[in-house]
KEFIMI-557803 format. One record per residue (C-alpha): x, y, z; residue number from 1. Coordinates in steps of 0.2 Angstrom, whole numbers. Layout:
BEGIN
+-------+-------+-------+-----+
:     u :     v :     w : pos :
+-------+-------+-------+-----+
:     X :     Y :     Z : NUM :
...
+-------+-------+-------+-----+
//
This chain:
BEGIN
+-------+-------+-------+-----+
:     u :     v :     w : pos :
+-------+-------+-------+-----+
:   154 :   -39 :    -4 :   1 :
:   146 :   -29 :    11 :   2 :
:   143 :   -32 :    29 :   3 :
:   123 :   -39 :    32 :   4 :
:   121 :   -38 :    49 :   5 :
:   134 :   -31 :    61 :   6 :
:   143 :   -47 :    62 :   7 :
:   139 :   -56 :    47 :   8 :
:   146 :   -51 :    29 :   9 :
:   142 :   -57 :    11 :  10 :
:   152 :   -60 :    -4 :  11 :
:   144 :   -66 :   -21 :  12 :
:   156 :   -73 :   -32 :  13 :
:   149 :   -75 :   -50 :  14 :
:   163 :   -87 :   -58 :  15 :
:   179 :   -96 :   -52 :  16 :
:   191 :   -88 :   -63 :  17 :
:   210 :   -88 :   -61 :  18 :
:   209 :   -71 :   -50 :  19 :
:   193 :   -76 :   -40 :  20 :
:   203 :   -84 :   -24 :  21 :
:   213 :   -70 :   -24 :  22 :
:   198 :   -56 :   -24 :  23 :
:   188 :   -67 :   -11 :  24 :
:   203 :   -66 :     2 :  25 :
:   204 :   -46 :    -2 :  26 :
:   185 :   -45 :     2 :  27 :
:   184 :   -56 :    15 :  28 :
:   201 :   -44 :    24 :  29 :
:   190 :   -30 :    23 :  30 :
:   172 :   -37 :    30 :  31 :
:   181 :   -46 :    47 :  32 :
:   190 :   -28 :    48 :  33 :
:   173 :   -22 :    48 :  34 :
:   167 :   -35 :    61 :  35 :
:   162 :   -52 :    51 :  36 :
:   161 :   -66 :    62 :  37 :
:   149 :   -75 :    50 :  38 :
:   149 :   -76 :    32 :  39 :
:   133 :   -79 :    19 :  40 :
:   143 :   -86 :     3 :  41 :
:   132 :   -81 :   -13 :  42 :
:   136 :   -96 :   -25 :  43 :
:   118 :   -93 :   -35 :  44 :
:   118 :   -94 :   -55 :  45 :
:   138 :   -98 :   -53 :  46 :
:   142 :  -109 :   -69 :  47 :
:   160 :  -115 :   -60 :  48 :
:   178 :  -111 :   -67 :  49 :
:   194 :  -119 :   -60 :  50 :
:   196 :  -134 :   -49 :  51 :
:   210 :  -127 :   -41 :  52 :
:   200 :  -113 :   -36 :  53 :
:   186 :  -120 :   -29 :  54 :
:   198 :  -130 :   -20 :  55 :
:   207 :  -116 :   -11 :  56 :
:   192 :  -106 :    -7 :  57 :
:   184 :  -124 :    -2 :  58 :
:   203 :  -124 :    12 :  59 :
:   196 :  -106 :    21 :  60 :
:   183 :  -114 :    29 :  61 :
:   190 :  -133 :    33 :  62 :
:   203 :  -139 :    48 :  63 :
:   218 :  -144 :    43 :  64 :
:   217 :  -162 :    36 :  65 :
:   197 :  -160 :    30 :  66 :
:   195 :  -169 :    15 :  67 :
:   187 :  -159 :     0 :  68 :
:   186 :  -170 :   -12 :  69 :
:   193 :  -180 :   -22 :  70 :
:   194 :  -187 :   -43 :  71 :
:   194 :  -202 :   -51 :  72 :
:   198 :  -207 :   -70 :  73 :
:   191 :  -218 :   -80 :  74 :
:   207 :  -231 :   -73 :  75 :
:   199 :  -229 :   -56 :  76 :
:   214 :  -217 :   -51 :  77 :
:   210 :  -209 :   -36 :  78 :
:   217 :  -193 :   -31 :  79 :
:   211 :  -186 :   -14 :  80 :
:   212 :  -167 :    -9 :  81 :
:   215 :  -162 :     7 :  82 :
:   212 :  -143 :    17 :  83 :
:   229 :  -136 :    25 :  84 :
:   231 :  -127 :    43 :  85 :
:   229 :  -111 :    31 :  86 :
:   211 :  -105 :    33 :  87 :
:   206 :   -89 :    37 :  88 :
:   187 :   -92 :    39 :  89 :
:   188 :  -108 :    50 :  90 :
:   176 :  -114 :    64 :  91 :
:   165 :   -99 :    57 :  92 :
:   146 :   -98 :    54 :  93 :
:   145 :   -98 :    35 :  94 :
:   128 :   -98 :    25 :  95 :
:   131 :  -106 :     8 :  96 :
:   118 :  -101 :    -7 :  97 :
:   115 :  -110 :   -23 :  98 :
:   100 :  -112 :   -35 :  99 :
:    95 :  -122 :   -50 : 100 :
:   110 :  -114 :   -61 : 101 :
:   127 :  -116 :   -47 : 102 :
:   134 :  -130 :   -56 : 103 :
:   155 :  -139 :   -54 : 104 :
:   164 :  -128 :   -43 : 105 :
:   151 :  -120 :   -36 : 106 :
:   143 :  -139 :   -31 : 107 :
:   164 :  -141 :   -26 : 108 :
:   162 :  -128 :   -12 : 109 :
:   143 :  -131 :    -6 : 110 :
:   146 :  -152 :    -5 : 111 :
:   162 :  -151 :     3 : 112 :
:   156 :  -140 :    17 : 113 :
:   138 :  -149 :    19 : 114 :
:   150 :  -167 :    20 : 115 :
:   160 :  -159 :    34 : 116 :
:   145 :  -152 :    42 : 117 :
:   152 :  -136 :    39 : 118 :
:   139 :  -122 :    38 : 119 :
:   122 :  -123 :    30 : 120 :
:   117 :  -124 :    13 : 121 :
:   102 :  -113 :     9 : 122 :
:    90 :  -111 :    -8 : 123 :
:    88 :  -124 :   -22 : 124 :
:    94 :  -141 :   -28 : 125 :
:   110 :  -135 :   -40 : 126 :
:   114 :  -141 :   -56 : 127 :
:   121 :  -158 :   -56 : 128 :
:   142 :  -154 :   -66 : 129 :
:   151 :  -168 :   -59 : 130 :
:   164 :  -169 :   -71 : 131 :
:   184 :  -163 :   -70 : 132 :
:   188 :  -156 :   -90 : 133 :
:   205 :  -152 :   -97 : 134 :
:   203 :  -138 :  -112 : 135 :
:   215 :  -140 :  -127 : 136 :
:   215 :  -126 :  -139 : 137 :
:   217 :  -129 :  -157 : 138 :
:   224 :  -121 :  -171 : 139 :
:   210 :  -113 :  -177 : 140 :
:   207 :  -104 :  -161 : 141 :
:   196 :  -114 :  -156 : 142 :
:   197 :  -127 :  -139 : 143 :
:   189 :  -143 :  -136 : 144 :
:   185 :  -151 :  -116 : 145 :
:   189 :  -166 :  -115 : 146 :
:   181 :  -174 :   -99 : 147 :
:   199 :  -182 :   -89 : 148 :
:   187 :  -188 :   -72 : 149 :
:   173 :  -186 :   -60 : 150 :
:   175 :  -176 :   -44 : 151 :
:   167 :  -186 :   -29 : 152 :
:   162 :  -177 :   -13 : 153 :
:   170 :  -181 :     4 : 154 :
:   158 :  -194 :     9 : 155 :
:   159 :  -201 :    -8 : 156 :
:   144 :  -192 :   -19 : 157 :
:   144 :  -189 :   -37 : 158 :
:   132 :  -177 :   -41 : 159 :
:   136 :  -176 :   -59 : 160 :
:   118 :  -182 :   -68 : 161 :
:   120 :  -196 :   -79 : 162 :
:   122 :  -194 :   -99 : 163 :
:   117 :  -214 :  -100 : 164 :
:   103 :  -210 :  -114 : 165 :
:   112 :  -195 :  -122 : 166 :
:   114 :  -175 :  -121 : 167 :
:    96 :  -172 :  -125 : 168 :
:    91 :  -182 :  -112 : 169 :
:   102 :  -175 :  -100 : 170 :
:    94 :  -158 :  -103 : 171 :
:    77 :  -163 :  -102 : 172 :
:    80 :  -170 :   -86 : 173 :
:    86 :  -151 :   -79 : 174 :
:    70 :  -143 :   -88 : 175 :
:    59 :  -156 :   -78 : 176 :
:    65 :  -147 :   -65 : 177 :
:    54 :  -135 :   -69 : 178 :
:    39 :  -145 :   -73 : 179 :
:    39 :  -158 :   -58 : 180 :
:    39 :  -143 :   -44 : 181 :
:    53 :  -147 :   -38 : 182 :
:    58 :  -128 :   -36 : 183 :
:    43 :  -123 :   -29 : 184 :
:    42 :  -137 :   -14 : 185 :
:    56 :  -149 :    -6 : 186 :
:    44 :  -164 :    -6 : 187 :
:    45 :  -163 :   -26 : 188 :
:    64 :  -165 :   -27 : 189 :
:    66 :  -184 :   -31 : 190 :
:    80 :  -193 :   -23 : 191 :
:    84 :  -213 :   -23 : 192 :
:    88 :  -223 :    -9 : 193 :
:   102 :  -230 :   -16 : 194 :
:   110 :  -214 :   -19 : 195 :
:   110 :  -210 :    -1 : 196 :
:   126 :  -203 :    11 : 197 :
:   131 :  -200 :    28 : 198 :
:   141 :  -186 :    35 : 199 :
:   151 :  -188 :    51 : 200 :
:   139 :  -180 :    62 : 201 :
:   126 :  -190 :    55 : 202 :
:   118 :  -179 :    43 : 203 :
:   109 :  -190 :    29 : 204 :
:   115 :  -181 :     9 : 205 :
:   110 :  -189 :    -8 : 206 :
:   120 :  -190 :   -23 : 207 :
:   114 :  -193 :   -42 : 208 :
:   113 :  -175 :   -48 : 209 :
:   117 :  -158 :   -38 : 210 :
:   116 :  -154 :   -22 : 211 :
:   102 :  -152 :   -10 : 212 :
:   104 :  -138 :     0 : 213 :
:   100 :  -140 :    20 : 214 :
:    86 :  -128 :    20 : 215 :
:    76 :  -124 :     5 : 216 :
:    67 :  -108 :    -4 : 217 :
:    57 :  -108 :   -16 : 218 :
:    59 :   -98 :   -33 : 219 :
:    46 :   -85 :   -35 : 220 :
:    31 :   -85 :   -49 : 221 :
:    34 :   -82 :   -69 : 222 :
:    33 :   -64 :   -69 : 223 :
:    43 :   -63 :   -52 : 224 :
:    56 :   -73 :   -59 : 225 :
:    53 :   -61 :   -77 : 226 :
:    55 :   -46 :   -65 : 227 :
:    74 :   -54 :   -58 : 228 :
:    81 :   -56 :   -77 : 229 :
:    76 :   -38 :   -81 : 230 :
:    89 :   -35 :   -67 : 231 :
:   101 :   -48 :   -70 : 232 :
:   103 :   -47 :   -87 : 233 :
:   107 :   -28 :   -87 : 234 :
:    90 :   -23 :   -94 : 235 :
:    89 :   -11 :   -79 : 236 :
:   105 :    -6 :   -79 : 237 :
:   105 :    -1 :   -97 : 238 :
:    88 :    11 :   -95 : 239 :
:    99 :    19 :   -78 : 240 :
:   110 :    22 :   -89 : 241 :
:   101 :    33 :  -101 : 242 :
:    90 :    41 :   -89 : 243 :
:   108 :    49 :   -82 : 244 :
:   114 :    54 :   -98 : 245 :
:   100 :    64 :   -97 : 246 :
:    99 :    70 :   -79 : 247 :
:   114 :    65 :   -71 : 248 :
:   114 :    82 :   -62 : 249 :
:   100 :    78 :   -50 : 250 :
:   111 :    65 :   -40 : 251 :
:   127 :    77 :   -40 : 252 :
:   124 :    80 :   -23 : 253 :
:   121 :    61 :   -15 : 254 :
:   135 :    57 :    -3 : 255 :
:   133 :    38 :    -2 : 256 :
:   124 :    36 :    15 : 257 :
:   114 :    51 :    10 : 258 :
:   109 :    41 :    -5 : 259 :
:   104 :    24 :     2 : 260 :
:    97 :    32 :    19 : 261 :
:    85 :    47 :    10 : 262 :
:    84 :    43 :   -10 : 263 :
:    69 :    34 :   -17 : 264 :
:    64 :    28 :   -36 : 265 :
:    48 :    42 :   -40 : 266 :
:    34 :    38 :   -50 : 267 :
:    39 :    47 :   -63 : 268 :
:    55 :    37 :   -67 : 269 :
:    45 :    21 :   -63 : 270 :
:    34 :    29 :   -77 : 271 :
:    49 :    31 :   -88 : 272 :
:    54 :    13 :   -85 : 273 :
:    38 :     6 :   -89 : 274 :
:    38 :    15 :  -104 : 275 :
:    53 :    12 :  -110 : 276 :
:    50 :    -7 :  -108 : 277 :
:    35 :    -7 :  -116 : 278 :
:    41 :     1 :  -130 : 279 :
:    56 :   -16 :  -133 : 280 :
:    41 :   -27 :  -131 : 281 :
:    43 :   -32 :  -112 : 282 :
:    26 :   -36 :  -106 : 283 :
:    22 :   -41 :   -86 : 284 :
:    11 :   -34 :   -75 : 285 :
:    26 :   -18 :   -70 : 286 :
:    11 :   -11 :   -56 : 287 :
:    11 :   -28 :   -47 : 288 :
:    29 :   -27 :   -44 : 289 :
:    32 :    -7 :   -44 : 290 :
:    41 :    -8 :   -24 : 291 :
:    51 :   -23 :   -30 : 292 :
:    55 :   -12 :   -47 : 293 :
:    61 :     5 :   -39 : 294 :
:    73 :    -1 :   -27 : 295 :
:    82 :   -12 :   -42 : 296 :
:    81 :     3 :   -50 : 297 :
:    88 :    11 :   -34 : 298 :
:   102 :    -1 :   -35 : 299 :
:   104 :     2 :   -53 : 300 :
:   107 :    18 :   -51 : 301 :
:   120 :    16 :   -33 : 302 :
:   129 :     6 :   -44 : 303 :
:   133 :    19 :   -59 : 304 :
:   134 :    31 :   -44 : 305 :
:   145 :    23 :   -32 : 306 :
:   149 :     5 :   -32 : 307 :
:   143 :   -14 :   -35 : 308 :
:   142 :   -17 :   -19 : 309 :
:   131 :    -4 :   -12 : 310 :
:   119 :   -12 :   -27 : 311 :
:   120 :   -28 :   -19 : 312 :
:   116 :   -21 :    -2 : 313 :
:   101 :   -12 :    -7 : 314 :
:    92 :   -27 :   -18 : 315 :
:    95 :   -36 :    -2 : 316 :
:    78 :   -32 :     8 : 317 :
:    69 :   -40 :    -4 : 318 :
:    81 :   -56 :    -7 : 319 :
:    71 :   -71 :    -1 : 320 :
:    85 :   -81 :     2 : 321 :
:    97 :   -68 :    12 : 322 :
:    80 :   -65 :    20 : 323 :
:    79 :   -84 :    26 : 324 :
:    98 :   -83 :    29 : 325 :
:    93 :   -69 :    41 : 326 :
:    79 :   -79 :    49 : 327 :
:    90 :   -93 :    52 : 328 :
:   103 :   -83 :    60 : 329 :
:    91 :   -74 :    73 : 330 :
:    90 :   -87 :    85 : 331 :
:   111 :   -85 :    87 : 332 :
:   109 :   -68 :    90 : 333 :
:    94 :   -70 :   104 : 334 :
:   106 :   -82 :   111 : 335 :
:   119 :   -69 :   112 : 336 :
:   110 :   -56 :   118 : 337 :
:   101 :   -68 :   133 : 338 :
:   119 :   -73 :   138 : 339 :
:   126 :   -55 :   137 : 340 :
:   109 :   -48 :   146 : 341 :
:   115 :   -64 :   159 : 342 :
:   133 :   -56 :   159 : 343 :
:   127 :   -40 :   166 : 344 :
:   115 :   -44 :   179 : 345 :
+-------+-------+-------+-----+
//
């Protein structure tokens, strides 16, 4: 978490685990200390956790009496879950973001703000993980899930994707995602009629498998999707690492603004990098990407220097999405300053 702007802040939360609720109201205490008035909510390649969770977090952004969503069993039970007088992020701008890989909870929190027309959704259809499961461990150590319901948005959307012809089809059905160009254009994403909602401001949403966010970005090419998992999946990280066991010295004397206002990746560790991957057989073209690579290794390196959250900060200049999220804000902030210049005159 860290503040964008002046007035907005941003918290990424990677899964909804049991403690998750509790660390998003600690972060979200200290960015509105530090002025957040608007909040971008990263929910990106979030695979989901527990209902209750998701429900709670869900409740700081709806008024009292907002429905959230609600289950239904294979009876036809229906059991309806409501938001309390208890949010501390209500009647607030918030920016939700999801992509291909936000799946159950995460589709909890984007679907029950987009049917309250609550905020705005931003990025990528998401995965389509409609389904309420109860985990039973065994004796062995190991737990089965056993699927108890489905979870329905507010205006009545299941966006669980159908298992009708079988797990493999299932599957396929998220890889042809890839294929169809879906994640490279809105106009690809295929939707049915039938499978169409209204939200109370009239707002038309489809169900059948994820949501579809309000304004959409694109992924990026092969290799610039192959540059993002060198840095998600600690492959950068790993290399930072090394490179201060062996020079740690040479960033002794960083103080933190110091760091992110005057530090820059040189050619010589890029070199190192490039190197260094070639040699565990990682082949893109590194000189097309070499600004985008540096400042991930920038952040690499403020994050085994300082924190998590000055990374974070860093990657986000080149962060198509907050960039959008940014775009889509500046008209507020023109607004503001019109009625402020206004004020004074």
């Amino acid at each position: 978490y860290y503040m964008l702007t002046p007035e907005m802040g941003y918290i990424k939360i990677n899964r909804f685990a049991e403690s998750t609720y509790k660390e998003f109201n600690m972060a979200l205490r200290i960015l509105q200390r530090q002025g957040a008035k608007k909040l971008t909510l990263d929910l990106r390649d979030n695979p989901g956790g527990y209902l209750g969770i998701a429900e709670q977090l869900a409740d700081e952004f709806l008024q009292d009496g907002k429905l959230i969503l609600y289950t239904k069993n294979k009876k036809g039970k229906i059991e309806k879950t409501f938001a309390t007088k208890k949010g501390n992020f209500e009647d607030k701008p918030v920016y939700v973001l999801i992509n291909e890989r936000s799946a159950s909870a995460s589709e909890i929190i984007a679907g029950a703000l987009q049917d309250n027309d609550i905020g705005t959704i931003v990025g990528r259809r998401s995965f389509g993980k409609g389904l309420v499961q109860r985990e039973m461990e065994l004796g062995d150590g190991s737990a089965v899930r056993l699927t108890v319901s489905r979870y329905y948005t507010p205006t009545g959307r299941s966006i669980q994707k159908t298992y009708k012809n079988g797990n493999k089809d299932y599957y396929q059905k998220f890889t042809e995602r890839y294929h169809n160009g879906e994640l490279i254009s809105v106009d690809s994403i295929k939707i049915a009629d039938s499978l169409k909602f209204t939200t109370p401001k009239g707002k038309v949403v489809y169900g059948g498998g994820g949501i579809i966010p309000d304004v959409f970005v694109p992924i990026g090419t092969n290799e610039e999707e192959a540059v993002e998992s060198l840095e998600s999946l600690g492959f950068m990280s790993r290399f930072i690492f090394e490179h201060l066991e062996e020079d740690r010295n040479r960033y002794s004397n960083y103080a933190e603004a110091e760091f992110v206002r005057d530090f820059n990746v040189d050619d010589i560790v890029f070199e190192k990098f490039v190197d260094y991957s070639i040699d565990r057989n990682i082949k893109i073209n590194f000189y097309d990407f070499e600004d985008k690579i540096k400042l991930y290794l920038k952040g690499a390196l403020a994050e085994q220097l300082f924190t998590s959250n000055l990374n974070a900060k860093i990657k986000s200049t080149s962060d198509s999405m907050l960039q959008k999220v940014l775009e889509l804000d500046l008209p507020t902030i023109r607004q503001k300053e019109k009625k402020e210049i206004e004020f004074n005159n």
